[in-house]
N, C-alpha and C positions, 0 to 999 in steps of 0.2 A: 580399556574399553574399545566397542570397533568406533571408529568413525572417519569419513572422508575427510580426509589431508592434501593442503596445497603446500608442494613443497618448495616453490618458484612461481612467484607472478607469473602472469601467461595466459595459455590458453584452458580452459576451463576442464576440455576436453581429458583433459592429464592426469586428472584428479582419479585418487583410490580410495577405496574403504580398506583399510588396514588396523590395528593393532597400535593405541598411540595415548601415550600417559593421561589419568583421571586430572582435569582439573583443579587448581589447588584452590581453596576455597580461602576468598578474600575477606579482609575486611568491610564486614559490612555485608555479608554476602550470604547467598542463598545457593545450595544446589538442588536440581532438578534434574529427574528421571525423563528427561525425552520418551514423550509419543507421539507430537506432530510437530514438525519445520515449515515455515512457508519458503517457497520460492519465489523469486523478486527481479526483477531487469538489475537493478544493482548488485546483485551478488556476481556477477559477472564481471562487472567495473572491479567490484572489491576482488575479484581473483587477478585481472589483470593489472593490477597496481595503479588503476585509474580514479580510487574513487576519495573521499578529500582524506580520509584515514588511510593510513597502511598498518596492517598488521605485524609483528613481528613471526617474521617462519619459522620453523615451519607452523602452519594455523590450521582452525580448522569453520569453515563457513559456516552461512546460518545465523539469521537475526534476529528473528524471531521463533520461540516454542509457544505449546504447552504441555505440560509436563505434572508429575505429584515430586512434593520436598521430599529428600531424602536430607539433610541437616540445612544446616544455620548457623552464621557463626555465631560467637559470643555476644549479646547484646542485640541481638533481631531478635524481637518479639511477637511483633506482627506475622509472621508464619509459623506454621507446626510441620511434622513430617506427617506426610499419605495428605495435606492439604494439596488440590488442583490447583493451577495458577497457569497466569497468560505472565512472561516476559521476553521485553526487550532488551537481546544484548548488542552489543561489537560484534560478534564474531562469537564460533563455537557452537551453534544452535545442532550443526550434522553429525552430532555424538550421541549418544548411548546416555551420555551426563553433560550437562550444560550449568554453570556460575553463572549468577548475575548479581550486579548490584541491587540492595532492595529497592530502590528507590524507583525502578522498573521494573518489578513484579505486584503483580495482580490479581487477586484471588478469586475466584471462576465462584458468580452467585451458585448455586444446587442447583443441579436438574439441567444445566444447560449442556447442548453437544459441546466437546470440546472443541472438536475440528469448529463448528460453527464461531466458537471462541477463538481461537487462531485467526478465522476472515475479518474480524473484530479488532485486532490490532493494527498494525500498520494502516492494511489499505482503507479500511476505514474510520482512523483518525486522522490519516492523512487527507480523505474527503472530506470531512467535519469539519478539522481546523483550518484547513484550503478555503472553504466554502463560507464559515462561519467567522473562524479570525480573520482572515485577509480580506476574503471578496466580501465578508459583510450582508450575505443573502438575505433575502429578507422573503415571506411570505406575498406572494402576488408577483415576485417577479419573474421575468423569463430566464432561463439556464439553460445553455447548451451544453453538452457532455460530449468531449470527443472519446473514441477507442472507447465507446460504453458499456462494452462487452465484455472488458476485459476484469481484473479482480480489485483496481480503483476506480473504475471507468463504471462499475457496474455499482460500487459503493457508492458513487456521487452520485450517482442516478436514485436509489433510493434515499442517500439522505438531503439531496434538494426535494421529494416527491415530501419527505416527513418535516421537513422546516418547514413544508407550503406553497412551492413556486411551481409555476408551469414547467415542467421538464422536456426537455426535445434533448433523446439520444441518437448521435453520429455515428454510424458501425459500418464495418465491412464485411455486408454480404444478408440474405435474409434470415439465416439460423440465429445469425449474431445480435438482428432488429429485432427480432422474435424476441428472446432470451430478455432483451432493456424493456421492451415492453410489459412481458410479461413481470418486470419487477420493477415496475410504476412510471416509466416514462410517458406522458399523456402524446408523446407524437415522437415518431423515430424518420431518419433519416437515410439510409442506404445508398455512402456514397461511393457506390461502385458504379451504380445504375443511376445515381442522380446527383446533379450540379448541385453543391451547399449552401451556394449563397442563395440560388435560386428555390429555393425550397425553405431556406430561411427565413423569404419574404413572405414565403406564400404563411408560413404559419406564424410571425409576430403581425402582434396588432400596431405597432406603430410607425412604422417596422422597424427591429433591430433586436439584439441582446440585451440583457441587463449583464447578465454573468458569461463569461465561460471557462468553463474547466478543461485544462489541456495536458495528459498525461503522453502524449505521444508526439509533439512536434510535427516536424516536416511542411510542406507543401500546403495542407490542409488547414495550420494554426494561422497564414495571413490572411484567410478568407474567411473563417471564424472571426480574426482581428477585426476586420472591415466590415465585418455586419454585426457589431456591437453600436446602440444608437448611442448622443452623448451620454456621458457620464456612466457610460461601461463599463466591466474590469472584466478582465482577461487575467486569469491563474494559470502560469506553466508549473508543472511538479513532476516535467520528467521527459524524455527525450526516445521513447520508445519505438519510434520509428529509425531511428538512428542519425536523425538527421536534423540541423535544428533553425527552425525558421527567420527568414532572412526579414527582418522588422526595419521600418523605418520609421526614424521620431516624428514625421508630417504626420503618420498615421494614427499618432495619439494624439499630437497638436490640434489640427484640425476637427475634432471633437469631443475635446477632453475627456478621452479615452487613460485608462487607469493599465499599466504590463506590471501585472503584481507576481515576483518570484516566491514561491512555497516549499519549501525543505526540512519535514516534517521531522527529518534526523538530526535537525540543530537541538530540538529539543528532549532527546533524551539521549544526548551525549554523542549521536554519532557527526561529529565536526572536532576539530583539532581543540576548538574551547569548548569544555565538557562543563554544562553550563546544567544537567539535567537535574538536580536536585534543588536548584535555583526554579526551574521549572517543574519541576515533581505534583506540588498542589493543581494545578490546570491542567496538566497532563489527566495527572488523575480522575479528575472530574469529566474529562474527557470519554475515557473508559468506561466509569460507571454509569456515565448519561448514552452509553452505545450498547451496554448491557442491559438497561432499562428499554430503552429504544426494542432491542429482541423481544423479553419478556412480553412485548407488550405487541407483538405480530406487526412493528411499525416496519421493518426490517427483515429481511430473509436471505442472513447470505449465502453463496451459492459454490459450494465445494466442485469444481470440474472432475477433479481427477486426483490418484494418492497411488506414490511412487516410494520403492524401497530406496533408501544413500542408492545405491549398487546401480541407479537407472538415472540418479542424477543428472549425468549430459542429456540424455534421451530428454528428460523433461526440461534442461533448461533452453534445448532446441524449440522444443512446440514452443515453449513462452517466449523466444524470440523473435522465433517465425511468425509470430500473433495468429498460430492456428488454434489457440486457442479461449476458451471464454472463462471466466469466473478466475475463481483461486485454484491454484494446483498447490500438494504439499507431498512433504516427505515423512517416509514413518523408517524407522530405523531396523527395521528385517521387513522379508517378506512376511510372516510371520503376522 
């Protein structure tokens, strides 16, 4: 089958689409015909042998499809072949064919785009369960969204707008405020052109956060920190600016301030204790209530851009760059 192969931790840059054996289909396992990949800050980590897994080499990237079955092993009944399905693997998503375990595939309700079913996994369970397991949102409260532009940053924004909270998205630049607004943020923020915390004040009422959602780090998450009023929590799930904020404990002392960590890949296996089938039921409930969530226009996620494997780096530059907004994906030929 063709698919991009890392054949050396490293630089990303390196990577071919070549000619590289089908998958052998595990216990318990499903294969899938690849026709969309999402691209992710982490696949990068995972190419450079940074991220809490390593693959054995040579590998091939890619964590999320969706795809139709083509088999099953012995004893998975829950799938048929030519069935659509959304999974999460380890690795292997930038092939032609993609294994996963069942207990990570998910069967796409009818009628839905697929590609809109790809923005549906990760970045937005990773908003959901960020937003809902950890920080606990609740209807009426205020929610700050940092990088809200981006393909989490854009999901948390509409799913705090469908929990019920006041939403204020943080972006850089006005194409990017435009883009959060137009998908439910009640008030955006543009901190190119504008002070955050000062602009913070102007729009809570008492003043401060309830929540904030922090997919990008850096300079911006201690001044997000410090305009959470008490009993605030602050969600990190991810360091996309490449830099990671310098916090000190006075600054949750002082107003029983809540630094809640979120790593939405403990729960379906990607961390060294593969705990995902343990979690499997919640997971899934997860999925079908973000499926429902679409059907129901509560939801609109927003496909930016779809690249052949072959433009790979190309795309996984803009995602680093943060030139750009929404989900980008990979489809496996130009084709």
């Amino acid at each position: 089958m063709r698919a991009l192969v890392c054949h050396r931790f490293g630089d990303y840059h390196g990577l071919r689409v070549e000619n590289f054996p089908e998958p052998l289909l595990v216990s318990r396992g499903v294969r899938i015909a690849v026709e969309f990949a999402s691209l992710s800050f982490s696949i990068s980590l995972l190419i450079a042998g940074k991220y809490q897994v390593k693959p054995p080499l040579p590998f091939v990237p890619g964590a999320e499809v969706v795809g139709r079955v083509l088999e099953t092993a012995p004893g998975v009944t829950a799938y048929r072949p030519g069935q659509r399905v959304l999974a999460f693997l380890g690795w292997g998503g930038y092939a032609e064919q993609a294994v996963c375990h069942e207990s990570t595939v998910y069967p796409l309700p009818d009628g839905i785009d697929p590609a809109a079913a790809l923005c549906l996994g990760i970045s937005y369970c990773t908003a959901y369960a960020g937003l809902v397991w950890r920080a606990q949102l609740d209807a009426g409260e205020t929610l700050l969204v940092l990088a809200a532009a981006g393909g989490v940053g854009l999901a948390a924004v509409e799913v705090g707008r469908a929990i019920g909270a006041f939403v204020i998205a943080a972006a850089g630049g006005k194409e990017k405020c435009r883009l959060a607004f137009e998908h439910g943020a009640n008030a955006v923020i543009d901190y190119r052109d504008e002070d955050l915390r000062g602009r913070i004040r102007d729009l809570t009422p008492h003043p401060g956060l309830d929540v904030v959602f922090d997919p990008v780090g850096g300079e911006l998450s201690e001044a997000a920190l410090r305009s959470l009023h008490p009993g605030g929590r602050f969600v990190s799930i991810g360091f996309a600016s490449g830099s990671m904020p310098q916090i000190q404990p006075n600054m949750l002392l002082v107003k029983n301030t809540s630094l809640l960590g979120f790593n939405f890949g403990a729960y379906i296996g990607w961390s060294p204790v593969d705990e995902r089938e343990y979690y499997e039921p919640k997971v899934r409930a997860v999925v079908e209530h973000l499926f429902e969530w679409y059907e129901q226009g509560r939801i609109r996620p927003f496909v930016a851009a779809i690249y052949p494997f072959e433009r790979f780096a190309e795309a996984q530059d803009l995602l680093l760059g943060r030139s750009t907004v929404g989900k980008i994906m990979l489809v496996p030929s130009e084709s």
